[in-house]
C-alpha positions in Angstrom: -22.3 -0.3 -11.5 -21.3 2.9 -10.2 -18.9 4.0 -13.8 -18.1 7.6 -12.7 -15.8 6.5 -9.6 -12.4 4.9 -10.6 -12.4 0.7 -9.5 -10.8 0.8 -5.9 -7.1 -1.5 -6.0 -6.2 -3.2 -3.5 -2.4 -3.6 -2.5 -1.7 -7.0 -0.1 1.6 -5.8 1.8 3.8 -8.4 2.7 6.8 -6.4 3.2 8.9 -8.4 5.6 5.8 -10.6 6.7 7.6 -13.3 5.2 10.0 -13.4 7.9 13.1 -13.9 5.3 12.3 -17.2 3.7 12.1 -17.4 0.2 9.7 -20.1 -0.4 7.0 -18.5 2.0 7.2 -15.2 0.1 5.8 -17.5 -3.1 3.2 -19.1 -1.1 2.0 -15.4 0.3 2.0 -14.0 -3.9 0.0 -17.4 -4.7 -2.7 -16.8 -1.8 -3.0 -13.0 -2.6 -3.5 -12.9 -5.8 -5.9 -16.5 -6.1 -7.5 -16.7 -2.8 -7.7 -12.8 -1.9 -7.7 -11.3 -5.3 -5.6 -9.0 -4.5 -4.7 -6.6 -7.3 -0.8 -5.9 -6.5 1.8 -8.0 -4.2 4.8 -5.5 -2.5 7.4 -6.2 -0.8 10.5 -3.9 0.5 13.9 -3.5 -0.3 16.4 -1.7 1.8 20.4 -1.5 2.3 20.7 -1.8 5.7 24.6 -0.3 5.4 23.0 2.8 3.9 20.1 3.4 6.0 22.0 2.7 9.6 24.9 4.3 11.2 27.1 1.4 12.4 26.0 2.6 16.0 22.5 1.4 15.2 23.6 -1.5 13.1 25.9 -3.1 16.3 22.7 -2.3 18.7 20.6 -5.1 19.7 16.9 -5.4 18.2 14.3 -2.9 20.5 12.5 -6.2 20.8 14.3 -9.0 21.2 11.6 -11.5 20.5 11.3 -9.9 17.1 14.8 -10.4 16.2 16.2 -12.3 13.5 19.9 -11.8 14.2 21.8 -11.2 16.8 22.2 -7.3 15.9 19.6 -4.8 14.5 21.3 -5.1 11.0 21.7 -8.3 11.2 18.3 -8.7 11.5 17.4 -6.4 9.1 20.0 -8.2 6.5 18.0 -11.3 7.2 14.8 -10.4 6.1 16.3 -9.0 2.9 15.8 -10.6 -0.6 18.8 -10.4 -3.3 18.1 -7.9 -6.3 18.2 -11.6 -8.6 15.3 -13.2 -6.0 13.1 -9.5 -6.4 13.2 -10.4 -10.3 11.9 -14.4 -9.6 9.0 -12.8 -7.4 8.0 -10.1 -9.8 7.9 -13.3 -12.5 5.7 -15.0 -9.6 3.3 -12.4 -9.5 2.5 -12.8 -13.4 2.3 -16.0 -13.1 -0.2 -16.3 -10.7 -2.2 -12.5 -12.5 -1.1 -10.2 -9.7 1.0 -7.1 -10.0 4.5 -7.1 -8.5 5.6 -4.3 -6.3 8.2 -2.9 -3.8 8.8 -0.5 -1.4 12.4 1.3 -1.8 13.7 2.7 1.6 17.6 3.9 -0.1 19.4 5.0 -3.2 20.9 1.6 -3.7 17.4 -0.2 -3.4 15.3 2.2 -5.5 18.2 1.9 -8.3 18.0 -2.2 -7.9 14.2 -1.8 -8.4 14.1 0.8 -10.9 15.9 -1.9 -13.0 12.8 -4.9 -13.1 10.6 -1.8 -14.2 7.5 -3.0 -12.3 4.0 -1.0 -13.1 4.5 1.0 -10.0 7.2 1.6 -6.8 6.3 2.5 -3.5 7.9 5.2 -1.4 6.8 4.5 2.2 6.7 7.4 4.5 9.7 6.9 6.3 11.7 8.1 3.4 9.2 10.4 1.7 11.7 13.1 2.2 15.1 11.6 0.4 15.1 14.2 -2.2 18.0 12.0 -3.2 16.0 9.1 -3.9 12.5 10.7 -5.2 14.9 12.5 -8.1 16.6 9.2 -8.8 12.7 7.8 -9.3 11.6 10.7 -11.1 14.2 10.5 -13.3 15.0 6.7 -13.9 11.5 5.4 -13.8 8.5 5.8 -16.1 5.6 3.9 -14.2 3.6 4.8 -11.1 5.3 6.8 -8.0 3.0 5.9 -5.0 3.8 8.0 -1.4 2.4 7.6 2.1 2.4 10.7 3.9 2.6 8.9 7.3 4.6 11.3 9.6 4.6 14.0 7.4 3.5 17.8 8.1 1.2 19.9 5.9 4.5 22.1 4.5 6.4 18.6 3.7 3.6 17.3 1.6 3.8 20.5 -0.2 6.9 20.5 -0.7 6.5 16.5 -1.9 3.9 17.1 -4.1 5.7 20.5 -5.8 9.2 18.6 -6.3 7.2 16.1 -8.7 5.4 18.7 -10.7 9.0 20.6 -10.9 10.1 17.3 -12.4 7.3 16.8 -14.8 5.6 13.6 -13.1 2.9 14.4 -10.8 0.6 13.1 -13.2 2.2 9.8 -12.2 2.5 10.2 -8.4 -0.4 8.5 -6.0 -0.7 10.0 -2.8 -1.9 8.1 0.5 -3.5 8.9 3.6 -1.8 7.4 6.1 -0.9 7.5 10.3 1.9 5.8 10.9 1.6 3.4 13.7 1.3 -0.7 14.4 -1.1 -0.9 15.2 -3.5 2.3 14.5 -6.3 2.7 17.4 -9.7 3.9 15.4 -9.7 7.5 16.5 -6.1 8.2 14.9 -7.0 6.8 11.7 -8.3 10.3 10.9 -10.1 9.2 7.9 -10.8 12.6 7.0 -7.8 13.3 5.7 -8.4 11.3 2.7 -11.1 14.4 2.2 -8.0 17.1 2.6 -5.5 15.5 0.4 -8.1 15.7 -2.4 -9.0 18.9 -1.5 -5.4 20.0 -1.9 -3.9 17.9 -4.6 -6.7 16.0 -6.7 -6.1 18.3 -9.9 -2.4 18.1 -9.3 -1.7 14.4 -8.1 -3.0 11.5 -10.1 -5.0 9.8 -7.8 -5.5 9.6 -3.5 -5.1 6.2 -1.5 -5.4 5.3 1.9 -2.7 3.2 3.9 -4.0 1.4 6.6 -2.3 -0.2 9.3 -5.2 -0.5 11.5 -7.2 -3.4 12.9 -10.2 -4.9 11.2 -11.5 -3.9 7.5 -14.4 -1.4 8.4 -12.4 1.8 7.9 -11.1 0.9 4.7 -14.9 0.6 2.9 -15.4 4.4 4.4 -12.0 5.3 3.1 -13.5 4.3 -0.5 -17.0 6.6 0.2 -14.6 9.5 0.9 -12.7 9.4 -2.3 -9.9 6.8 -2.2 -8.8 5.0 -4.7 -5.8 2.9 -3.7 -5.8 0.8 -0.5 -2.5 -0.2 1.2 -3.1 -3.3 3.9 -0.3 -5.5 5.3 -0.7 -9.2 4.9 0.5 -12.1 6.6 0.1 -16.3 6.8 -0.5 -15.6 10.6 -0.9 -12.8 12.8 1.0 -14.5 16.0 4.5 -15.2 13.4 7.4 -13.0 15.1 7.8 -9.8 13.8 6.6 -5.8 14.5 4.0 -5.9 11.5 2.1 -8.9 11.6 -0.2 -8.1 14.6 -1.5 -4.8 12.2 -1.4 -7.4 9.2 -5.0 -8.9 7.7 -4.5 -12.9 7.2 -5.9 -14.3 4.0 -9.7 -14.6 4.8 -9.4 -11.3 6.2 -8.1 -9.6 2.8 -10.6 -11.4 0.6 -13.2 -10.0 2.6 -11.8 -6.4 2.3 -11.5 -7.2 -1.8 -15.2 -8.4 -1.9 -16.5 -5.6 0.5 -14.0 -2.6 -1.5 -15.6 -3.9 -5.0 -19.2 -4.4 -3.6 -18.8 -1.0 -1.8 -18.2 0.4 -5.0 -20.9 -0.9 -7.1 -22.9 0.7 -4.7 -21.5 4.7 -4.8 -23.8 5.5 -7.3 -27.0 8.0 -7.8 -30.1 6.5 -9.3 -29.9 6.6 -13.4 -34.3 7.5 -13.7 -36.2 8.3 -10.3 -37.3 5.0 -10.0 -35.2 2.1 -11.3 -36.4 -0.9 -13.0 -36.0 -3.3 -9.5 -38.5 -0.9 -8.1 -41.0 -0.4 -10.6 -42.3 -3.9 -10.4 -42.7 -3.2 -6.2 -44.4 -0.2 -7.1 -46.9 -1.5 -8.6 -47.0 -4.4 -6.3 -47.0 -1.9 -3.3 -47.7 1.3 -4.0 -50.6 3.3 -2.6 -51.4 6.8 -4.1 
């Protein structure tokens, strides 16, 4: 095995792929974490009163056939899960050996989360530039800061990156690669931007992921052979449920396959320990012609 490359970690994204119901958010922790191995199970958490204006909370859904309510934030307070339900899932996850995680998109959500302590909080790149709310994280919470720098210019990462290490906790803050769209077509994946974050930040970051919202699990093993060590995938029972995320989501056979493939991939990124390893030196004999 290859020892001088970190083990990749896999990160099954249900987010709101669980289309509000309790009980189906369970089942998606038990398949992730026994059938996909999967080695953490997030979710999000937002106040829809804080993040809309009550111009956008009154407007209908963009998509109608997405909607869950008969308003945008009604629909949005649908797919919410209570601060109390947040705890039962995070005991769900140990139970079944996974690691329980959540996106924070506001103030009030990153404070509710901040409270169960799990190992590590996302910050997805829609709000990677609430100063508000990355203070409140550095401050309150000890484990893992993760970022997606979806939508995000070269000067905001910057200044990202430099507010942690004013704070004290870029030691602590994983970084991801990531184009924000649902889903991703291949040639705006830009893979090799895994390659310029660590350029930039690898001695100042603790570690470089990739979020993909693409289609398929290809991209995701070259992520890994250019240097990342996180990977971000949404996850869902079935890709035809209602809902804006599923169709860029992997269903369960689909994720096991990217665990097997990320792990194998990595055994593999290695350089030969002697010129000619031990598998070879009985074919050499065997086959050989000098």
């Amino acid at each position: 095995m290859n020892t001088s490359i970190e083990q990749p970690k896999l990160i099954a994204e249900v987010g709101c792929n669980h289309c509000g119901d309790f009980e189906t958010a369970l089942e998606m922790i038990r398949v992730a974490a026994q059938f996909c191995h999967a080695d953490v199970v997030k979710f999000q958490k937002r106040t829809p009163r804080e993040l809309l204006t009550e111009e956008q909370y009154n407007a209908p859904h963009p998509n109608p056939a997405n909607a869950y309510g008969a308003t945008y934030g009604q629909h949005r307070e649908f797919l919410e899960f209570t601060a109390d339900q947040h705890r039962k899932l995070k005991e769900c996850c140990e139970e079944w050996g996974t690691v329980y995680s959540t996106s924070v998109w506001d103030v009030t959500s990153a404070r509710e989360i901040i409270a169960l302590q799990p190992a590590l909080i996302k910050v997805p790149s829609a709000c990677n530039l609430n100063f508000e709310m990355l203070g409140l994280l550095a401050d309150n919470y000890e484990g893992e800061i993760h970022l997606s720098f979806g939508m995000t210019s070269h000067e905001e990462e910057e200044k990202i990156v430099s507010f942690f290490e004013n704070k004290d906790r870029a030691k602590d803050l994983v970084i991801y690669s990531c184009t924000s769209g649902y889903p991703v077509a291949f040639e705006d994946i830009c893979l090799h931007e895994i390659v310029r974050l660590k350029e930039t930040f690898n001695y100042r970051v603790k570690s470089v992921g990739f979020s993909g919202h693409h289609l398929g699990i290809a991209a995701d093993t070259a992520a890994l052979a250019l240097g990342a060590i996180w990977f971000e995938r949404h996850f869902t029972l079935d890709r035809t449920n209602k809902g804006t995320d599923h169709a860029a989501s992997l269903e369960p056979d689909g994720l096991r396959k990217l665990v097997r493939d990320l792990r194998n991939v990595h055994k593999s990124l290695g350089y030969k320990k002697e010129e000619i390893l031990p598998v070879e030196a009985v074919q050499r004999q065997k086959l050989k012609r000098v």
